[in-house]
Backbone as CSV, one residue per row, in Angstrom:
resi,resn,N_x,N_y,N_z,CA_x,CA_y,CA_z,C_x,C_y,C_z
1,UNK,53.057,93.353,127.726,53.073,91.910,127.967,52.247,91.177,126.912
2,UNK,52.294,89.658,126.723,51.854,89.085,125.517,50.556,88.598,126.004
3,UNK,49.909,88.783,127.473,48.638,88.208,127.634,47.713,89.313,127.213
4,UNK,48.035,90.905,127.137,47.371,91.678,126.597,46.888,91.398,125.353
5,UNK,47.681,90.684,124.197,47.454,90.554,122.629,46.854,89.492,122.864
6,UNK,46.700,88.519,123.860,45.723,86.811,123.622,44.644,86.930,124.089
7,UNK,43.931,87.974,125.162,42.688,87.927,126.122,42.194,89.115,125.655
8,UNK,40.855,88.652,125.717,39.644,90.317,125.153,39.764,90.985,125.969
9,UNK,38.701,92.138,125.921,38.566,92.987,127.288,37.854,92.188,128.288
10,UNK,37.173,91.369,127.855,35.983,90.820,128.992,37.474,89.546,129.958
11,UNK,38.299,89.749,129.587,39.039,88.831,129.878,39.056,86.724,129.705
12,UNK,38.444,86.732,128.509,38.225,85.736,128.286,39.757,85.049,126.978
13,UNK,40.204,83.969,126.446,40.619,83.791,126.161,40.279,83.680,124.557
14,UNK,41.097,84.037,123.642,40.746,84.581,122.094,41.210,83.056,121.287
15,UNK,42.189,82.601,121.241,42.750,81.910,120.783,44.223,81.201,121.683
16,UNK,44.354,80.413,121.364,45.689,79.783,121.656,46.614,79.692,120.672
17,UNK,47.576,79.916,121.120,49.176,80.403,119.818,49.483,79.428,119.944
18,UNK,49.879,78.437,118.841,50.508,76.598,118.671,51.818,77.138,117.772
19,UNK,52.927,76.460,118.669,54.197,77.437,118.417,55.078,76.004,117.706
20,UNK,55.897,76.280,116.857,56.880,75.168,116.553,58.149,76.154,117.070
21,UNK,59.290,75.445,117.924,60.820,76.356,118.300,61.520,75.234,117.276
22,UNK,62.193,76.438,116.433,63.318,75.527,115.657,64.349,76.251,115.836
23,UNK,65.743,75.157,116.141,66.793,76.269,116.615,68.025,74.661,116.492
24,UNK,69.006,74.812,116.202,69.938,73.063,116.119,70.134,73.374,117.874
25,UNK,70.565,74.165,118.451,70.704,73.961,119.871,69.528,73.483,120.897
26,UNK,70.311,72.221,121.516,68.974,71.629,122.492,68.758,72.525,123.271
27,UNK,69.555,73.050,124.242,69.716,73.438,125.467,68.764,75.335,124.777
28,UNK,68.801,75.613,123.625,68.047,76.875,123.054,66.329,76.482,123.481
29,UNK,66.479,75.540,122.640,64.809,74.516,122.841,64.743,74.935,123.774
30,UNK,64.994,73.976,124.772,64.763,73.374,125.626,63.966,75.261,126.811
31,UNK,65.203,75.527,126.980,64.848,76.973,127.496,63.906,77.790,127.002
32,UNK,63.624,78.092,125.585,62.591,78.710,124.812,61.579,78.055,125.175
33,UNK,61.122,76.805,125.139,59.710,76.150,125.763,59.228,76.349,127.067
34,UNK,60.587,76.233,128.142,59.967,76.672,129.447,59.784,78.135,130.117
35,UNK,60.052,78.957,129.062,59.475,80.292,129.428,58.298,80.363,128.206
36,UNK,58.191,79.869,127.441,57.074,80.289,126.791,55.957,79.228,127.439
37,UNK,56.269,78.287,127.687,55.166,77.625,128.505,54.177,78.091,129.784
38,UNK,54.977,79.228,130.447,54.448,80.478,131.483,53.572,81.103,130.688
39,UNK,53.706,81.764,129.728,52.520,82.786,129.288,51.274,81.857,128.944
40,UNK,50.228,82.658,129.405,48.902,82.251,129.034,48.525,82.649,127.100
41,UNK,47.673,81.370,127.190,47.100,81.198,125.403,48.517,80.730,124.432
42,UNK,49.712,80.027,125.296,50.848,79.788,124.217,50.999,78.524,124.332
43,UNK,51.181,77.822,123.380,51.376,76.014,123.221,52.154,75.867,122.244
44,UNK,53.490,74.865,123.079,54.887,74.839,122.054,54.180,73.285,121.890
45,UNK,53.689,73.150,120.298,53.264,71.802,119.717,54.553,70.635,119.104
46,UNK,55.097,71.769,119.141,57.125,70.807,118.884,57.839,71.208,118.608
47,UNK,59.062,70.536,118.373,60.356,71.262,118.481,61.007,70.856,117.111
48,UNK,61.934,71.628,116.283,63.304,70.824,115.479,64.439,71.426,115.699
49,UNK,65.144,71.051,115.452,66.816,71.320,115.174,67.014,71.875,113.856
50,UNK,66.843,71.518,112.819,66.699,72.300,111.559,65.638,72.705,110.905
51,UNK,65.874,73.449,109.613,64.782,74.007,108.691,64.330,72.495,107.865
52,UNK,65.099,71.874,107.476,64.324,70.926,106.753,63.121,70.186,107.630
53,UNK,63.502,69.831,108.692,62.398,68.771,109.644,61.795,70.040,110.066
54,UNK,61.428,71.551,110.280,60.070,72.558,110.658,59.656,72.268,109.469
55,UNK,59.904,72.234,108.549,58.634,72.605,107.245,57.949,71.284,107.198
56,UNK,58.449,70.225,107.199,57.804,68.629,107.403,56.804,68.879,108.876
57,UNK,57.341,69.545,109.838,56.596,69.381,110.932,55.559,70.485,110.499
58,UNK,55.615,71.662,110.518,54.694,72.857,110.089,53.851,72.410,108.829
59,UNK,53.867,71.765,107.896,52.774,70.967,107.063,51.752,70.120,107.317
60,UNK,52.652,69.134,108.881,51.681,68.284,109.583,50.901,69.144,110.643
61,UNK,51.426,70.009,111.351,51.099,70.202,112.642,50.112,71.644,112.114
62,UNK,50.272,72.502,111.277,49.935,73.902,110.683,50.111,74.712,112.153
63,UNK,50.851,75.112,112.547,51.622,76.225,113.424,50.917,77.636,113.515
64,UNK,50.579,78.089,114.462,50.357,79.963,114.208,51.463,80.353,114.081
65,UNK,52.618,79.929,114.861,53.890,80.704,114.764,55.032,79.994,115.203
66,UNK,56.164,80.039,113.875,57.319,79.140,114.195,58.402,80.240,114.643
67,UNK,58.890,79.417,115.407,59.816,80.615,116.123,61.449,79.873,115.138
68,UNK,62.110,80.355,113.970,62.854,80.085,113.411,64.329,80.492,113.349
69,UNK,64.988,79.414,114.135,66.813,80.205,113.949,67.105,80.293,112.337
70,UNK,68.311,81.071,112.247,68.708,81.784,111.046,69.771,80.568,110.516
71,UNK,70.552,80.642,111.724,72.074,79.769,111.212,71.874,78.113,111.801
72,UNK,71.532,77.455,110.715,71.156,75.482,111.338,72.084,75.159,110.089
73,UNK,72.070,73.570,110.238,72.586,72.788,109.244,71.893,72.389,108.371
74,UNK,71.907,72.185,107.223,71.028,71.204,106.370,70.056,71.926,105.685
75,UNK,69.332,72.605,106.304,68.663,73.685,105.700,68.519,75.268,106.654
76,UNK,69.047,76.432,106.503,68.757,77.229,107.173,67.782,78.093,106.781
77,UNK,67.459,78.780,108.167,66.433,79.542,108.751,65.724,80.243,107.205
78,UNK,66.668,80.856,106.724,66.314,82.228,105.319,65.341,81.129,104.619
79,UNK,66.034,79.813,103.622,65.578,79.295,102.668,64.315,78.418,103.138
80,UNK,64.323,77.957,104.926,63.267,76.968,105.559,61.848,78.161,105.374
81,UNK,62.049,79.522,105.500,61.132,80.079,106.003,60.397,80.389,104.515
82,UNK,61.198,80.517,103.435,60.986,80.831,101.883,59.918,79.728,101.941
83,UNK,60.294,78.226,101.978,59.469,77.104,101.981,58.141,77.441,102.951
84,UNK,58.305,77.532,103.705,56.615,77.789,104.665,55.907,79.015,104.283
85,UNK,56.982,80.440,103.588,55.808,81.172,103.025,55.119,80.321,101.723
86,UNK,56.088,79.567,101.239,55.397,78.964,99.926,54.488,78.511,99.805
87,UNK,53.963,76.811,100.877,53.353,76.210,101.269,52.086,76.645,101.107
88,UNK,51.574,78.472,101.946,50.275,79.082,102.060,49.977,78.591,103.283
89,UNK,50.550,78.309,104.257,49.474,77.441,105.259,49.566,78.511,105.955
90,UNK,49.773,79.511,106.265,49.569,80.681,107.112,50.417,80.713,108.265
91,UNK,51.596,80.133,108.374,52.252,80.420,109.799,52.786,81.907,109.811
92,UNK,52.937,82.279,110.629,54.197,83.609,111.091,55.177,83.050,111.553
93,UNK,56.713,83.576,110.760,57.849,83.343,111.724,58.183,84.398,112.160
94,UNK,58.941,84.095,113.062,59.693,85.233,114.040,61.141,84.502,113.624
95,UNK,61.608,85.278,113.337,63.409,84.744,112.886,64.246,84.949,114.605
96,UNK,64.914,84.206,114.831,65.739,84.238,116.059,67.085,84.202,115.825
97,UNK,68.064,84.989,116.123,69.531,85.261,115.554,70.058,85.767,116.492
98,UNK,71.410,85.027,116.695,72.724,85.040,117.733,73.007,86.506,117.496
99,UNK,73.222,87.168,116.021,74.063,87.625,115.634,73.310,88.998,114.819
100,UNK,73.498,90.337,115.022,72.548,91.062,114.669,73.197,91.713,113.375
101,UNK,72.784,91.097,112.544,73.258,91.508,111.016,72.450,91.255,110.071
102,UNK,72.376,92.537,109.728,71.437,93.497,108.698,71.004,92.649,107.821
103,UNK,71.985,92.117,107.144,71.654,91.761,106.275,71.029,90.159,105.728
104,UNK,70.896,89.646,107.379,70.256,88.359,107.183,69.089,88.716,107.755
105,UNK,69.064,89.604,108.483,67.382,90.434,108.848,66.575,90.604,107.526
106,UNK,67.209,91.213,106.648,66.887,91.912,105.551,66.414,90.802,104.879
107,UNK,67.209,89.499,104.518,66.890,88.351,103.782,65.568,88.044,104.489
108,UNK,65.340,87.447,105.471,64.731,87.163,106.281,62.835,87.940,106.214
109,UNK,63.156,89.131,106.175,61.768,90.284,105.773,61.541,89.758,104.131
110,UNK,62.832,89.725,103.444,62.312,89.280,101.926,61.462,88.269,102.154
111,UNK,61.581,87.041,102.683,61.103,85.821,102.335,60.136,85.326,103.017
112,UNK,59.709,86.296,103.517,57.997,86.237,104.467,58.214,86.229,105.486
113,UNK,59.235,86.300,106.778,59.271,86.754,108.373,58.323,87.911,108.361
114,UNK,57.817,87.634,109.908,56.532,88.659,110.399,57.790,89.049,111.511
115,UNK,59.115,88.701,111.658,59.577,89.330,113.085,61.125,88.637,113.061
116,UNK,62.124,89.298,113.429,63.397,89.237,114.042,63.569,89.589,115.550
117,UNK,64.514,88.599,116.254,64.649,88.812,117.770,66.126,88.371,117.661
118,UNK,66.511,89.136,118.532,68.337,88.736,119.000,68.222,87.934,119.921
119,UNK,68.928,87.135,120.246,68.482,86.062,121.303,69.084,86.749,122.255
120,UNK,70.029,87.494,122.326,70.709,88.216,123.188,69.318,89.230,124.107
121,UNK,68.578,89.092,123.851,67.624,90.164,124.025,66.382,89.534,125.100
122,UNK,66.036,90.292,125.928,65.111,89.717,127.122,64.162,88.690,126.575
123,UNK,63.481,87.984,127.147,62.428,87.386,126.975,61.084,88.053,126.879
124,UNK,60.857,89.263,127.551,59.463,90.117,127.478,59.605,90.700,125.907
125,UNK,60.565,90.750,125.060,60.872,91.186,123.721,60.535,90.350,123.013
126,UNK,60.557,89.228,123.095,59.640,87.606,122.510,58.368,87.532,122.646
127,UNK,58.211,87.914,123.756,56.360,87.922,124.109,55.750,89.450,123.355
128,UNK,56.542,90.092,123.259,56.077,91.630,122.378,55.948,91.072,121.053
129,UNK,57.014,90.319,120.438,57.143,90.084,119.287,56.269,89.092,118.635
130,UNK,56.034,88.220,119.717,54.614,87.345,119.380,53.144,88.430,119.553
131,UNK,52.896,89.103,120.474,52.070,89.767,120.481,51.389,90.803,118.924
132,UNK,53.013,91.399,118.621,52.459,92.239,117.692,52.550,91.273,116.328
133,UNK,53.293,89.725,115.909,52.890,89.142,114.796,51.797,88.938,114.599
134,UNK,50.798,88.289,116.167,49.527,88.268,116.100,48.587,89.369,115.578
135,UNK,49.047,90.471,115.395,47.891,91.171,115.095,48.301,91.753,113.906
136,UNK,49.109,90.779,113.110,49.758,91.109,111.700,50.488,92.166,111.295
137,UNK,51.427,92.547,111.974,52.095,93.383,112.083,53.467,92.996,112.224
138,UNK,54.687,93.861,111.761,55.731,93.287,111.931,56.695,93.730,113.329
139,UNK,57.409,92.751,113.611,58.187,92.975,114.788,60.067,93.335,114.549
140,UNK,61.147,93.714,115.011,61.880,93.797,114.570,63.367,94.116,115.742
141,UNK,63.926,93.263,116.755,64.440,94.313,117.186,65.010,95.738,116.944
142,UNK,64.516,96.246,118.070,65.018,97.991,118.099,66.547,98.038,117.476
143,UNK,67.318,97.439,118.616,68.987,97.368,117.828,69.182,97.154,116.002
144,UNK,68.330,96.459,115.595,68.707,96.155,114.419,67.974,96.754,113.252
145,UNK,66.818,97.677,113.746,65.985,97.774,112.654,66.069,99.056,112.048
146,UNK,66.555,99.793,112.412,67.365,100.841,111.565,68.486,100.428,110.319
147,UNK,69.438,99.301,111.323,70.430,98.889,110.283,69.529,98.101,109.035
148,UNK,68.424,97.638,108.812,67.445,97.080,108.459,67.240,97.904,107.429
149,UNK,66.584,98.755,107.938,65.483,100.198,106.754,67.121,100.629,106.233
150,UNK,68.413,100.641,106.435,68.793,101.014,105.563,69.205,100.284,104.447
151,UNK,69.347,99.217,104.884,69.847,97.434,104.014,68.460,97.826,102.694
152,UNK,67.566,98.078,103.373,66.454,97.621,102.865,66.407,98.822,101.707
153,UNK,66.874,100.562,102.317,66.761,101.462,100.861,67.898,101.271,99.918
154,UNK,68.592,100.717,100.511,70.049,100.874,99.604,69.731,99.841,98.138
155,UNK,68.419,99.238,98.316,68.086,97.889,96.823,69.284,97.754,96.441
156,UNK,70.138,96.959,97.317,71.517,96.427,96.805,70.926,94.607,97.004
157,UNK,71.243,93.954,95.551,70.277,92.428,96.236,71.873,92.060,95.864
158,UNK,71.948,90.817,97.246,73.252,90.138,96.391,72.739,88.836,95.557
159,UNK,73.904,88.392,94.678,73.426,87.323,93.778,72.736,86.212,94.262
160,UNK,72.807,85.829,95.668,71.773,84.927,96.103,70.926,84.420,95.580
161,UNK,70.307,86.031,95.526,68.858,85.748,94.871,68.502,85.561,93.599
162,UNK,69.087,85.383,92.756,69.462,84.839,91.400,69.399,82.947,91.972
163,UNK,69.589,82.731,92.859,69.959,81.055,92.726,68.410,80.840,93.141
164,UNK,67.874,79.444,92.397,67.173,78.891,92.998,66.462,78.098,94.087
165,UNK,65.263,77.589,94.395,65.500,76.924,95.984,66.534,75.854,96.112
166,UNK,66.285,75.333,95.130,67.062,73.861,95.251,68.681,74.387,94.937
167,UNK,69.045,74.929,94.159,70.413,75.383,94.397,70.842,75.676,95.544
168,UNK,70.168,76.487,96.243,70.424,77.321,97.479,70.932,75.861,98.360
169,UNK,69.546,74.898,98.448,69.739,73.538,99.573,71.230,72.909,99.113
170,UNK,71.304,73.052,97.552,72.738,72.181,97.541,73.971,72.908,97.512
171,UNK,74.245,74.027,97.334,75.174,75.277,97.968,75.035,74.415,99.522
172,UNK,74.303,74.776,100.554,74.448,74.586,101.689,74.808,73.383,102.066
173,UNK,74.296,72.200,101.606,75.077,70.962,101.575,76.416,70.621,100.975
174,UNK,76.689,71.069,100.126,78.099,71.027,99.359,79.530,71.756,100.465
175,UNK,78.164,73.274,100.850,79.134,73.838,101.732,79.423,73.268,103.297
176,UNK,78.733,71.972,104.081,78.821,71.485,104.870,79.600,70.099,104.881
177,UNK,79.938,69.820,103.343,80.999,68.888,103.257,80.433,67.596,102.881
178,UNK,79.168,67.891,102.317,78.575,66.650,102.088,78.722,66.324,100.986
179,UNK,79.274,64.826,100.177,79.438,64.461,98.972,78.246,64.754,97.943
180,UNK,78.764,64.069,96.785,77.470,64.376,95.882,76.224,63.236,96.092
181,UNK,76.754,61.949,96.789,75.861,60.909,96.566,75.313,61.300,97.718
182,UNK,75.785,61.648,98.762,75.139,61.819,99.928,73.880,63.530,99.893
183,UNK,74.712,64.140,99.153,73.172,65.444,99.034,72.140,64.689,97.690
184,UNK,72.131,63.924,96.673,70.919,63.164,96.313,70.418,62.466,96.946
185,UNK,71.104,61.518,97.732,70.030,60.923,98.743,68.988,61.955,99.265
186,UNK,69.856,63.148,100.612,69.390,63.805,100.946,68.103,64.768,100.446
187,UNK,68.206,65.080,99.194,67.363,65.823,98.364,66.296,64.699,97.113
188,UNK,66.707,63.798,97.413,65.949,62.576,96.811,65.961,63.131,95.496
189,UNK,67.285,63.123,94.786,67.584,63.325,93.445,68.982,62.940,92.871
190,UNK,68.366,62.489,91.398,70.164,61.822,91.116,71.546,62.394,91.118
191,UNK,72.571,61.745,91.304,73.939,62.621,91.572,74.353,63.300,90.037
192,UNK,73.475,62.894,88.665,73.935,64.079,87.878,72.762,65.147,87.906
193,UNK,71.923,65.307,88.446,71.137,66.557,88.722,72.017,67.332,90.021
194,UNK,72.699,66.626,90.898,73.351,67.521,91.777,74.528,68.152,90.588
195,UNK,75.005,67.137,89.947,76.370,67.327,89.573,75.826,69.128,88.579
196,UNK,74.610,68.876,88.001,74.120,69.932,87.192,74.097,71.152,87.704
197,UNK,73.771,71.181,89.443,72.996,72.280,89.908,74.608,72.734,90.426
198,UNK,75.554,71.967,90.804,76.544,72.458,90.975,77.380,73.166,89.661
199,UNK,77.195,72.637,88.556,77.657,73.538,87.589,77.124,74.859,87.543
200,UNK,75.900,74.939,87.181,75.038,76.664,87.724,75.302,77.388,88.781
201,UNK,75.430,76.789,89.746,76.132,77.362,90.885,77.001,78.615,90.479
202,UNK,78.350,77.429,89.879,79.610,78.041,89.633,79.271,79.509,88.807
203,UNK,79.212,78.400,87.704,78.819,80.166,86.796,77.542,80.924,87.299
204,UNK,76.775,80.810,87.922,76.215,82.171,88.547,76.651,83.401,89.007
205,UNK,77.463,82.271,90.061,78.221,83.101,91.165,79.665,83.732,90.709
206,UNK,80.013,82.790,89.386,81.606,82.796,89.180,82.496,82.598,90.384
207,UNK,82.304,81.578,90.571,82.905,80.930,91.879,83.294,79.422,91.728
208,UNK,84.428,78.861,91.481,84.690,77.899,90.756,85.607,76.911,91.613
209,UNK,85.722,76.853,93.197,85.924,75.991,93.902,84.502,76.026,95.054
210,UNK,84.993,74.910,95.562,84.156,74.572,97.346,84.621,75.767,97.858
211,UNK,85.726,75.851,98.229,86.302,76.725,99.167,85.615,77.866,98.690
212,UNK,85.750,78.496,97.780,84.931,79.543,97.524,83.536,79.791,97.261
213,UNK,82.751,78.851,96.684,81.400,78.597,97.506,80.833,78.287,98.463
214,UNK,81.783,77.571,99.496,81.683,77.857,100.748,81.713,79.260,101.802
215,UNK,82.878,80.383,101.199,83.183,81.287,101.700,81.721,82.239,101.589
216,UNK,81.463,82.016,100.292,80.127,82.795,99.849,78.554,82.255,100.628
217,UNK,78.882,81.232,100.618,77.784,80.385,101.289,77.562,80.797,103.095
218,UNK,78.482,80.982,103.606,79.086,81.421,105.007,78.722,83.118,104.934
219,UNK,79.045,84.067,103.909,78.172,85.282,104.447,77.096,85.419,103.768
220,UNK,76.977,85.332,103.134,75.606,85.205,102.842,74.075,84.552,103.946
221,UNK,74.532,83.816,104.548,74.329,83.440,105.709,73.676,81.742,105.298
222,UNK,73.856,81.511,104.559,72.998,80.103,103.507,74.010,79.043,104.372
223,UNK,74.999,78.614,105.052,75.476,78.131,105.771,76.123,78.239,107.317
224,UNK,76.291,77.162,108.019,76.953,77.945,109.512,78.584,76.937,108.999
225,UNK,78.725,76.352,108.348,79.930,75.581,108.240,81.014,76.406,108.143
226,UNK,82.293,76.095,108.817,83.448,77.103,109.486,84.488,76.611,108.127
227,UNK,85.409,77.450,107.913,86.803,77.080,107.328,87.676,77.668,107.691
């Protein structure tokens, strides 16, 4: 249980865990707060819907631990969490995923996660998983973490990781259908710096429509947008 990792032996209280839940589903929130609101020493300090508004909130608020979905709009889970290891401010995420695949686990351990959870998976597996981030250690579901250690020996990287942050944000916007004037607004930069980052794109990837940077954008997991 997770009150074992928050209370000494003398049974006194060590610290309090100040949690950000980011997840685009309300009704995810909403449920994730009222069972984590039961355990003792845990405080959900706020909520987002995407990766872009946790890292704005996790800068203001400095978080022990953001509990981070994988697949959002606008900015997802992989590239939001890249940004908060960047930052230095010390949070732990715990990555939270519908969907148990290796290889966004795997992204996910690259880019500073202390922990993966299937949402499919009990709630006492959340309170383990907070327990053992706290004591700096990594967490991982059981189901997935084999498929994991092997993702992880095979050092197969896909080109992803060749793109930069800001590429990555406008891949994911491009791949959600958003114009060019509308991702500079968004990214508070001019539409020929998008128009630029979309040229690199292409030839990175050698991928020379939407449709097909979208397709790539979609497993890779850098988008949830359907075609």
């Amino acid at each position: 249980m997770l009150v074992a990792g928050l209370i000494n032996p003398n049974m006194s209280i060590i610290k309090t865990i100040r949690i950000i839940i980011v997840d685009d589903h309300a009704m995810v929130r909403e449920g994730l707060r009222s069972l984590l609101q039961r355990l003792p020493g845990v405080e959900v300090i706020a909520e987002a819907a995407d990766g872009r508004t946790a890292t704005k909130l996790a800068a203001e608020l400095l978080p022990d631990v953001v509990l981070m979905d994988i697949a959002m709009p606008d900015l997802n889970g992989i590239d939001a969490t890249r940004q908060l290891m960047a930052s230095g401010d010390g949070a732990k995420v715990i990555a939270l995923s519908g969907r148990a695949n290796a290889r966004f686990a795997k992204e996910m351990l690259k880019v500073g996660a202390s922990g993966f959870v299937l949402k499919e998976s009990a709630f006492k597996e959340l309170a383990e998983a907070l327990r053992t981030v706290m004591a700096d250690r990594v967490y991982f579901s059981p189901s997935i973490a084999k498929a994991v250690m092997a993702e992880m020996r095979s050092g197969e990287d896909g080109p992803s990781l060749a793109l930069s942050v800001r590429e990555r944000e406008v891949l994911q916007l491009m791949s959600e259908g958003k114009a060019t004037k509308e991702i500079a607004r968004r990214l508070s930069l001019s539409g020929k710096t998008i128009e630029t980052h979309r040229r690199n794109l292409m030839e990175k990837l050698k991928l020379y429509s939407v449709a097909e940077l979208t397709k790539y954008a979609i497993r890779e997991g850098v988008t949830t947008a359907e075609i």
